[in-house]
C-alpha positions in Angstrom: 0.0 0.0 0.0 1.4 3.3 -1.2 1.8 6.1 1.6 -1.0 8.6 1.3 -0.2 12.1 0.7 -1.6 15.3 2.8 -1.2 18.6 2.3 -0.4 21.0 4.9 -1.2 24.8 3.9 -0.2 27.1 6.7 1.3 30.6 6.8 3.8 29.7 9.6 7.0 27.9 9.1 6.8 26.8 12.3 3.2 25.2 12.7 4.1 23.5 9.0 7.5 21.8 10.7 5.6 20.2 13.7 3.3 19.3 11.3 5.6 17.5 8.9 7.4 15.9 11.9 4.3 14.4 13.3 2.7 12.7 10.0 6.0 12.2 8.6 7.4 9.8 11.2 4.1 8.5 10.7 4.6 7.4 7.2 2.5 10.0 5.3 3.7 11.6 2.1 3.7 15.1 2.6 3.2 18.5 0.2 3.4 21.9 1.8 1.8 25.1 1.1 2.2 28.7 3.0 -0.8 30.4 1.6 -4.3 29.5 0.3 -3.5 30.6 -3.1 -0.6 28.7 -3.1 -2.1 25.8 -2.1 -4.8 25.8 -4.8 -2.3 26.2 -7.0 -0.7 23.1 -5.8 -3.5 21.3 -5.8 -5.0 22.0 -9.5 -1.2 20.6 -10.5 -1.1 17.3 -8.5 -1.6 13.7 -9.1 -2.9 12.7 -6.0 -3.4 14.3 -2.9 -5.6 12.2 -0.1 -6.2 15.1 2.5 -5.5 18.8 3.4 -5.2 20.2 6.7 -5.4 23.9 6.3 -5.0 26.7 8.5 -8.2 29.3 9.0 -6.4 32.3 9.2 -3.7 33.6 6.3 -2.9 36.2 4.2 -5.5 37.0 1.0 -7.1 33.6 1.2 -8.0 32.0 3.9 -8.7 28.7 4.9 -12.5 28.7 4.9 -12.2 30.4 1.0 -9.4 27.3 0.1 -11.8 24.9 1.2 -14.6 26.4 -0.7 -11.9 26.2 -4.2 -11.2 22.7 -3.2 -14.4 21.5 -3.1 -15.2 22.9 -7.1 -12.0 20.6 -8.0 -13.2 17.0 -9.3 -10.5 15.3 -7.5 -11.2 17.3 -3.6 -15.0 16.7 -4.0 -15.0 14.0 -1.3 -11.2 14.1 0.0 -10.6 15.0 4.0 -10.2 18.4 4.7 -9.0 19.3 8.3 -9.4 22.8 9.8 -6.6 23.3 12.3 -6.6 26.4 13.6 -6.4 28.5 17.1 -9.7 29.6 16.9 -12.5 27.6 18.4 -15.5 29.7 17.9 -18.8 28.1 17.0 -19.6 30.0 14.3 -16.4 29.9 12.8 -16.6 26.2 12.8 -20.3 26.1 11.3 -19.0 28.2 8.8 -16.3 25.8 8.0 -18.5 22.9 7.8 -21.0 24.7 5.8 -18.0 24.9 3.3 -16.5 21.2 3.7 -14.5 21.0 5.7 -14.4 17.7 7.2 -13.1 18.1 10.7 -12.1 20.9 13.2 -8.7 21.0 15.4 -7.5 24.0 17.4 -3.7 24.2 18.2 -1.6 23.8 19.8 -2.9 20.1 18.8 -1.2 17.2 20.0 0.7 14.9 18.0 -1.6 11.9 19.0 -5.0 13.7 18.8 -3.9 14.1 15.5 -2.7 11.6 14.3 -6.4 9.9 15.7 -8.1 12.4 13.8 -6.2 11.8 10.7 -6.5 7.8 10.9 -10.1 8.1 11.5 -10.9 10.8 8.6 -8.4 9.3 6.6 -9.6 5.5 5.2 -6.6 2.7 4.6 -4.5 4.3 6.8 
């Protein structure tokens, strides 16, 4: 079974390191992105990506918008889109939802929490 491949789209460098060491060591493939526009970018160009955890909060688009762009893409339609952010307002997580986003995690997260979340949203892995 081939390692399945997430994307990370966050504006910090550090949140997307503790990130990549967590699912890394975990034996997930890994693509990085430090905007929303970025990571649409990335994601209209790739072969396969299985799941995106995006941040809610960056610089033109933000993670809420992303979402919404993914979900117009044939190949996100139904993928796992994670919401990991430091804001845990209701609304803000209706919202989310409301656009497709599949799950909610507000940081600091830790590295098993998420990698349960991940495993559970996640099939075959």
């Amino acid at each position: 079974m081939s390692a399945k491949t997430i994307m990370l789209v966050d504006d910090s460098p550090t949140m997307l390191m503790s990130l990549e060491g967590i699912l890394s060591k975990a034996g997930y493939g890994l693509m990085k992105a430090t905007s929303g526009e970025a990571a649409l970018e990335t994601a209209k160009g790739a072969k396969k990506i299985d799941m995106v955890i995006t941040d809610l909060y960056m610089g033109k688009m933000n993670g809420i918008q992303l979402i919404k762009a993914l979900r117009q893409l044939q190949n996100f339609r139904f993928a796992p889109i994670l919401m990991l952010t430091t804001e845990s307002q209701q609304d803000k997580r209706a919202e989310a939802k409301a656009s497709g986003a599949t799950g909610w995690l507000v940081k600091p997260v830790q590295p098993t929490d998420l990698l349960q979340v991940v495993r559970q949203v996640l099939p075959g892995t």
